[in-house]
C-alpha positions as CSV (number, residue, x, y, z in Angstrom):
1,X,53.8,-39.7,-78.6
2,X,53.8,-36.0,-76.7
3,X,50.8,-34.6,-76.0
4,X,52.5,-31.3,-78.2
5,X,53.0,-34.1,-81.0
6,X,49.7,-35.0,-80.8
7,X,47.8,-31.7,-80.8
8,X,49.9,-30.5,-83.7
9,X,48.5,-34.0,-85.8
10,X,45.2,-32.7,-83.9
11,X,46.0,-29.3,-85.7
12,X,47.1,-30.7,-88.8
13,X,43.4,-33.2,-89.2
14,X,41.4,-29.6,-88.4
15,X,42.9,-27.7,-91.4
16,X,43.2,-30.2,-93.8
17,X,39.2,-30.8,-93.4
18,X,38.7,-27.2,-93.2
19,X,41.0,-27.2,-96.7
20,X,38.4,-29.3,-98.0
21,X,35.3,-27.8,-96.9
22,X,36.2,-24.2,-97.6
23,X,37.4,-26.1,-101.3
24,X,33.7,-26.8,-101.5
25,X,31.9,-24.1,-100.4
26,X,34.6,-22.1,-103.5
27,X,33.1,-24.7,-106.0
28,X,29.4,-23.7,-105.0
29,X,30.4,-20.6,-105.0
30,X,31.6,-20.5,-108.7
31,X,28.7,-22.7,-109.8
32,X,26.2,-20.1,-108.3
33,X,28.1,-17.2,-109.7
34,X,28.8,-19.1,-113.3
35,X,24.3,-20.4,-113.6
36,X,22.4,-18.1,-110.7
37,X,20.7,-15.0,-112.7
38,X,18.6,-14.0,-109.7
39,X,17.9,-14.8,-106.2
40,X,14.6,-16.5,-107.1
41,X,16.2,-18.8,-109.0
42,X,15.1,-22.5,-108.1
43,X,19.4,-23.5,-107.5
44,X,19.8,-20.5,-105.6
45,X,18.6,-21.4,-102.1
46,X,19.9,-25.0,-102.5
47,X,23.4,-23.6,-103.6
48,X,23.7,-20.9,-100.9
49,X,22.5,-23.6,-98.0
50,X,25.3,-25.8,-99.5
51,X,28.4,-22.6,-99.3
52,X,27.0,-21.7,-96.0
53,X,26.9,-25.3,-94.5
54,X,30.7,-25.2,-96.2
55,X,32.3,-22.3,-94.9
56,X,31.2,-22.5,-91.9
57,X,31.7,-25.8,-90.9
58,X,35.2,-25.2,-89.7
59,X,34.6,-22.4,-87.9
60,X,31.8,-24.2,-85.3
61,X,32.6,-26.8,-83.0
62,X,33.0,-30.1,-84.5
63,X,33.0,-33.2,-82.4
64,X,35.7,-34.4,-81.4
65,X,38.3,-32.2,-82.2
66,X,36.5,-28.7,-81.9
67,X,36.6,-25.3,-84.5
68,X,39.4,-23.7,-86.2
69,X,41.8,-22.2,-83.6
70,X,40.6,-17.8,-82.9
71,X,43.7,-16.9,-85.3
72,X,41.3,-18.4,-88.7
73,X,38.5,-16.3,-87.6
74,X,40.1,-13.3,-88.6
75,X,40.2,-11.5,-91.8
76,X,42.7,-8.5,-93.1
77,X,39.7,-6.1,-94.5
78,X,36.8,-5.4,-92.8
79,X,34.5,-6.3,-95.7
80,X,35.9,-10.1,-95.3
81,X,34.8,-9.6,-91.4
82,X,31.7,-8.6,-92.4
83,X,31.4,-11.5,-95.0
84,X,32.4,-13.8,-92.1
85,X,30.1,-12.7,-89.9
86,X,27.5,-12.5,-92.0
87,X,27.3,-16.1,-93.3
88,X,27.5,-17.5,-89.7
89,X,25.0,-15.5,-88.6
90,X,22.9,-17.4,-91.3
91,X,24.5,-20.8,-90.4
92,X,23.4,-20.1,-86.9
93,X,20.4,-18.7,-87.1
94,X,18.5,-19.8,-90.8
95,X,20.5,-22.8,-92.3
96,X,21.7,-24.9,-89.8
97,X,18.3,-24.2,-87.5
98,X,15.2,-22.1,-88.1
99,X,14.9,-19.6,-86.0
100,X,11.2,-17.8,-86.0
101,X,12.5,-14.1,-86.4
102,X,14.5,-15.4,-89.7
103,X,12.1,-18.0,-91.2
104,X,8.4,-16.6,-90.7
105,X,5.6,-18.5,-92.4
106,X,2.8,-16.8,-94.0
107,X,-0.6,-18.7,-94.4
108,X,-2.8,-17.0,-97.5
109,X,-6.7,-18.2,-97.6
110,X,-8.4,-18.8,-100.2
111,X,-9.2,-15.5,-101.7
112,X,-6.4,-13.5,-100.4
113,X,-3.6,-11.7,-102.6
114,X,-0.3,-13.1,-101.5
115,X,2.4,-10.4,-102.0
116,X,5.2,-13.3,-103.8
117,X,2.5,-14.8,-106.3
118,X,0.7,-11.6,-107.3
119,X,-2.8,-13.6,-108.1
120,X,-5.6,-14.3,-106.1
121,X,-4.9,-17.7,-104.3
122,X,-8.2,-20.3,-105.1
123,X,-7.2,-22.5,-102.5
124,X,-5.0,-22.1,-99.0
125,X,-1.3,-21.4,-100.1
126,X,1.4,-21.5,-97.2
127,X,4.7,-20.1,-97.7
128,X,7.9,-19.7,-96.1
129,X,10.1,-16.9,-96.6
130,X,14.2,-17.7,-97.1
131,X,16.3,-14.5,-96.3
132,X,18.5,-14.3,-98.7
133,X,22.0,-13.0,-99.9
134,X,22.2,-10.3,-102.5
135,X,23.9,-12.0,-106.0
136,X,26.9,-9.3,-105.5
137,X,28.0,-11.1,-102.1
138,X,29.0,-14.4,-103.6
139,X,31.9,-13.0,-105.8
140,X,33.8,-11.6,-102.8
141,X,32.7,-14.7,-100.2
142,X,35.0,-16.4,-103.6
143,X,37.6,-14.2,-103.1
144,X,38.1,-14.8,-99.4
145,X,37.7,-18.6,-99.4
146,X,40.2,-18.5,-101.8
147,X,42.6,-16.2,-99.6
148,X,41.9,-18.6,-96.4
149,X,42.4,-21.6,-98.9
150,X,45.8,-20.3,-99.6
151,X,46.4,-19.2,-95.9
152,X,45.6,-23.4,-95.2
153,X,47.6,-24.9,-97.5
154,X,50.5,-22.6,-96.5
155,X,49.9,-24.2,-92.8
156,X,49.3,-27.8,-94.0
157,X,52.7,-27.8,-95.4
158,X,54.5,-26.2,-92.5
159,X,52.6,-28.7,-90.2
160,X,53.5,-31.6,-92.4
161,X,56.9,-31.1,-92.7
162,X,56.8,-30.3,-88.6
163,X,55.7,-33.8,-87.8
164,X,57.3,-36.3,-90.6
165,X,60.5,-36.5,-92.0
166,X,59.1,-36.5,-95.6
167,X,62.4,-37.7,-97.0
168,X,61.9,-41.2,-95.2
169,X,58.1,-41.8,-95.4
170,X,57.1,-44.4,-97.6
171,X,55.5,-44.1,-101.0
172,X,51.8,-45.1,-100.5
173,X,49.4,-43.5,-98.2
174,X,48.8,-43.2,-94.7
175,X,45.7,-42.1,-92.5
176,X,46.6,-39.2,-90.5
177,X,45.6,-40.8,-86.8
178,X,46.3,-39.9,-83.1
C-alpha cells in the first residue's frame, strides 16, 4: 500500500465521519426548528450543544487522523462564513469548554431581585447564564449543512470509486482500514 493510497483511504475515513456528523447536527437542527418556540425553551440549550458538538466536530482536530482538510472550511456566501464561524466560536469557547467571559455566574442572596426570575429570591439562587443563538440562525445553519452534506457525498463517491474497483468487490461489507 502507497503512502498516496493510504492518505486517500485516510481522506475517504474523515469525510465519511464528517457525512455522519454534519447528518446529525441537520437532524437536531430540524428537530429544534420543527418543537423550539423560544430560546428559553427547556430542549433548546440541550439541542443547540448537540448541533454545535455536530458540526463542528469535523472541522477540529480529531485524534488520530486530524480536521477536515482547509478546502471544507470554506463557504460560497458570506452569511455561511459567518455561520461557520460563529458556531465554532461557541464550540471553542462555551460548549466544548467554559470560558469565564462566555459563561458568567451570578450568585442572588436571599432578598435580592434577580433580573431572569423577576421575584424576590427567599433563599440563595445561583445561576449561570448560556449565550445563546437567536431562533432565525438555525434555518440557515440547515441550509448549509445540507449544502456541505451534498458537497461530501459528491467526494465520498469520487474517493470510493478512486480506491476500489467496485465492479469486483464482494457483496457484504467491509471496514474501511489503513
Amino acid at each position: 500500500m502507497t503512502k498516496e493510497y493510504l492518505a486517500r483511504k485516510k481522506l475517504l475515513y474523515k469525510l465519511c465521519v464528517a457525512k455522519s456528523d454534519i447528518t446529525s447536527a441537520m437532524t437536531a437542527c430540524k428537530y429544534l426548528i420543527s418543537s423550539v418556540k423560544n430560546t428559553d425553551d427547556p430542549l433548546y440549550l440541550p439541542l443547540l450543544n448537540a448541533i454545535i458538538v455536530c458540526y463542528s466536530r469535523p472541522f477540529t482536530n480529531n485524534k488520530p487522523l486530524g480536521s477536515l482538510p482547509r478546502k471544507w472550511h470554506k463557504f460560497g456566501g458570506q452569511k455561511h462564513r459567518t455561520i461557520h464561524g460563529t458556531l465554532l466560536t461557541f464550540r471553542h469557547k462555551i460548549i466544548a469548554h467554559s470560558d469565564l467571559k462566555y459563561r458568567p455566574v451570578f450568585i442572588y442572596p436571599p432578598g435580592t431581585l434577580p433580573s431572569i426570575a423577576g421575584a424576590i429570591t427567599a433563599g440563595l439562587k445561583i445561576t449561570v447564564v448560556d449565550k445563546r443563538l437567536p431562533l432565525y440562525f438555525f434555518p440557515e445553519i440547515l441550509k448549509m449543512c445540507l449544502n456541505l452534506v451534498n458537497r461530501l457525498d459528491i467526494e465520498i463517491q469520487k474517493q470510493v470509486q478512486s480506491l476500489f474497483d467496485i465492479q469486483s468487490l464482494s457483496a457484504k461489507k467491509f471496514e474501511l482500514i489503513f
